[in-house]
N, CA and C of each residue as an Amber inpcrd file, in Angstrom:
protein
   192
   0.8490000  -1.1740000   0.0000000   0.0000000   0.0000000   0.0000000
   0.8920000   1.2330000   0.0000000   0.3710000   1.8890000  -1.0500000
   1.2930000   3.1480000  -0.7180000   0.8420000   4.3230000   0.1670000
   1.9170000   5.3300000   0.4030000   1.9730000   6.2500000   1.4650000
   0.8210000   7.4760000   0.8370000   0.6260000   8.1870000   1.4960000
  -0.4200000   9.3320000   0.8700000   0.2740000  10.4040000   1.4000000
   0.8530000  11.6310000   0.5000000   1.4710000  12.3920000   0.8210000
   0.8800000  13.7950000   1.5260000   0.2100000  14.3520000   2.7810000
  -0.0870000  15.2770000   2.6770000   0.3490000  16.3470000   2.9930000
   1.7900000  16.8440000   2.8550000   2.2270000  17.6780000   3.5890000
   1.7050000  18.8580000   3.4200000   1.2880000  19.0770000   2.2750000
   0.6770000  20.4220000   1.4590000  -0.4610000  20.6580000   2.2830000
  -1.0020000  19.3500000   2.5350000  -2.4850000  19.7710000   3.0740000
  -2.6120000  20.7390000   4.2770000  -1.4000000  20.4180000   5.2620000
  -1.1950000  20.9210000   6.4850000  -0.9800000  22.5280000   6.1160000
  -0.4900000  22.6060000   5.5780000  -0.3750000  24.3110000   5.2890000
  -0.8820000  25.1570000   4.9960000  -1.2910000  26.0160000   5.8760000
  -2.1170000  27.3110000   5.9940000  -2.4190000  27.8040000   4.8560000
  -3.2900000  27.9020000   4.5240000  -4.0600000  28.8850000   3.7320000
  -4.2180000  28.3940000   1.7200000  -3.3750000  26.8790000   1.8070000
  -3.3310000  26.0380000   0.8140000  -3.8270000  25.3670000   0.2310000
  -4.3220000  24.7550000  -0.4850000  -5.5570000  23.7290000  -0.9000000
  -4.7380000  22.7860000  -1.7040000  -5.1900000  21.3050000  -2.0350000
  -4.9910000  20.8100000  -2.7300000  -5.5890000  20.6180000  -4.2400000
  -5.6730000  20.9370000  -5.0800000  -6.6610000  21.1690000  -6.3140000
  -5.8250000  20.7890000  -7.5080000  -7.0180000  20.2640000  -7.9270000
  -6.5690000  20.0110000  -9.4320000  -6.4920000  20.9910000 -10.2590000
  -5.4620000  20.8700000 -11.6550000  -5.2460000  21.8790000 -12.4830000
  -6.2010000  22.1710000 -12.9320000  -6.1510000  23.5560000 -13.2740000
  -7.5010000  24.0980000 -14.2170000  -8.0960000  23.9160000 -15.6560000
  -7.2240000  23.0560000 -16.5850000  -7.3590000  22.4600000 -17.4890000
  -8.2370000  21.2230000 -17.4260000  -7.5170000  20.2330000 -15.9930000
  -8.2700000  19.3560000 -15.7000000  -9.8840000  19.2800000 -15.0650000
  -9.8960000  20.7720000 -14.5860000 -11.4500000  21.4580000 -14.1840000
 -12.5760000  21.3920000 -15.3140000 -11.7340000  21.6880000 -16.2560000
 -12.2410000  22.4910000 -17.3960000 -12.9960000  21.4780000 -18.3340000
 -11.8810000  20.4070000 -18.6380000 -12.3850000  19.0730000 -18.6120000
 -13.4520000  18.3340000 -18.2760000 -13.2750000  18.2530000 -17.3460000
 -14.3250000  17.4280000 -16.3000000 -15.7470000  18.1220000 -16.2910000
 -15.5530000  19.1660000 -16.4420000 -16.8480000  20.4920000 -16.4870000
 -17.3570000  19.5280000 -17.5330000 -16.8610000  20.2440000 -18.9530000
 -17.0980000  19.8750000 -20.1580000 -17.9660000  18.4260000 -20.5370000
 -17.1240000  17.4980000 -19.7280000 -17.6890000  16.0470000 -19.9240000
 -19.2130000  15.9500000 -19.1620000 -19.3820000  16.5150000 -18.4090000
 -20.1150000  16.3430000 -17.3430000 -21.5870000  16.9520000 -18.1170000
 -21.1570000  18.0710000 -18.5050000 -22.1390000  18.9750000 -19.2680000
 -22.4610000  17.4850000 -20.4860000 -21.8040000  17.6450000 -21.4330000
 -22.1640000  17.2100000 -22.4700000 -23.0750000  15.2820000 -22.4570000
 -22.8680000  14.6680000 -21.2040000 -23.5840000  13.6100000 -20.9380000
 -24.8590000  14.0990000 -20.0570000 -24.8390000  15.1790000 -19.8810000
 -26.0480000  15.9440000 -19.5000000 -26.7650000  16.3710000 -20.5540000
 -26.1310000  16.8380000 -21.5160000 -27.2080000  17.2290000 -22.8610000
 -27.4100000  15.9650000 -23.0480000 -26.4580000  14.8290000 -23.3760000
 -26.8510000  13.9570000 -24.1280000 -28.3570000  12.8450000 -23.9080000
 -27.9900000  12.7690000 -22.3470000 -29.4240000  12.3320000 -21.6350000
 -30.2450000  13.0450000 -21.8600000 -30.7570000  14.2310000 -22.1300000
 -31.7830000  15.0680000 -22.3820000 -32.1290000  14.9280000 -24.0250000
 -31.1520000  14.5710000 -24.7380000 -31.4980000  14.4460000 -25.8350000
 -31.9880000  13.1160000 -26.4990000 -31.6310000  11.8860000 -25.7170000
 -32.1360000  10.7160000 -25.5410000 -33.6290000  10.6790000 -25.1310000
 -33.6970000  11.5590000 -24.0380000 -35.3610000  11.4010000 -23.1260000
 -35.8710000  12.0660000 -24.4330000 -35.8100000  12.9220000 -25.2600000
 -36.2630000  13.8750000 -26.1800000 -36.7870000  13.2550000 -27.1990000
 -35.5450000  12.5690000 -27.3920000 -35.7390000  10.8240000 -29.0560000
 -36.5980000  10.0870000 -28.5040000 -36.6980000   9.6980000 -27.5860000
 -37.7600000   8.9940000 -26.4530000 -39.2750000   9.0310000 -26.7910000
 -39.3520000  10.2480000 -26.1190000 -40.7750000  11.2550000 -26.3100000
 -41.2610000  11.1950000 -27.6570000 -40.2250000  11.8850000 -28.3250000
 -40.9230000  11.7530000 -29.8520000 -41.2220000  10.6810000 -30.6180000
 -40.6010000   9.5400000 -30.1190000 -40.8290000   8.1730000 -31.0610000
 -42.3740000   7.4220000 -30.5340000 -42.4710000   7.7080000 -29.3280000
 -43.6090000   7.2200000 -28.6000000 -44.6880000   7.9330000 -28.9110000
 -44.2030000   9.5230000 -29.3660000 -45.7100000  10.6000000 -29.7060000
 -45.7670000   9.9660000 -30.9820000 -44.9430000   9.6630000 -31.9350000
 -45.3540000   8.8150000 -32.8730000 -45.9150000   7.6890000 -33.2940000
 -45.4070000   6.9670000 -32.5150000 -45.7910000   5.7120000 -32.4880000
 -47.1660000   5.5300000 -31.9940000 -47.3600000   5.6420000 -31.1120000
 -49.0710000   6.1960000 -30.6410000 -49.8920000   7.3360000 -31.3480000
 -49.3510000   7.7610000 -32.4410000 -50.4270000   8.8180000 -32.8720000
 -50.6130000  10.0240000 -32.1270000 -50.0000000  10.5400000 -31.2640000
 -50.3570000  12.0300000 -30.5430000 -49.5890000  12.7870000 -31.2420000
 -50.4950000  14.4470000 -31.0970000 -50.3820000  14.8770000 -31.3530000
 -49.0020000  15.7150000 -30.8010000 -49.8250000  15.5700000 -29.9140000
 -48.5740000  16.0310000 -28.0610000 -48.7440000  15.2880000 -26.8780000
 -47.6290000  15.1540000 -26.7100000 -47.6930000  13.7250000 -25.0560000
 -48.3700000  15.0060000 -24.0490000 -48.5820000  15.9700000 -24.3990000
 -49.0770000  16.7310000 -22.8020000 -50.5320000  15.9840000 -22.8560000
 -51.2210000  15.9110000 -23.9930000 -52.6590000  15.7730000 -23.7250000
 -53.0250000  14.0120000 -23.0400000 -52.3320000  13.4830000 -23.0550000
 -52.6230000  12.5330000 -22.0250000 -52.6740000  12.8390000 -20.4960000
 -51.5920000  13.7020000 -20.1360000 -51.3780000  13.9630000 -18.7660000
 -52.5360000  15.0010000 -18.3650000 -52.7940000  15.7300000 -19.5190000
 -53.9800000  16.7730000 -19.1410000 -55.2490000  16.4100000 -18.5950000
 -55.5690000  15.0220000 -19.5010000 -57.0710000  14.9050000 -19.0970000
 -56.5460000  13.4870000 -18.3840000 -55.7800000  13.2540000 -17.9140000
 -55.5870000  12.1770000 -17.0290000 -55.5660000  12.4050000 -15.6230000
């Protein structure tokens, strides 16, 4: 097992953080499997308003 270094941690007023490239990154990815699920539920919706004939999926929930 290896050692975990924290000496940095101990020091006042210091943080440990990842680079800002690697922020930037991670942002990015995070976002874009967030659109992508939204755009899935979206393909979703519409294949089913099709497939069933509606006009608009609201009008089920309306008079339901």
């Amino acid at each position: 097992m290896s050692s975990l270094n924290l000496s940095r941690f101990w020091e006042r007023g210091k943080s440990i953080k990842a680079e800002p490239a690697i922020d930037n990154r991670r942002r990015l990815i995070k976002t874009a499997v967030r659109y992508g699920l939204w755009l899935v539920l979206a393909a979703t919706a519409n294949a089913n308003r099709r497939h069933f004939g509606l006009t608009t999926t609201w009008l089920p929930h309306l008079l339901g």
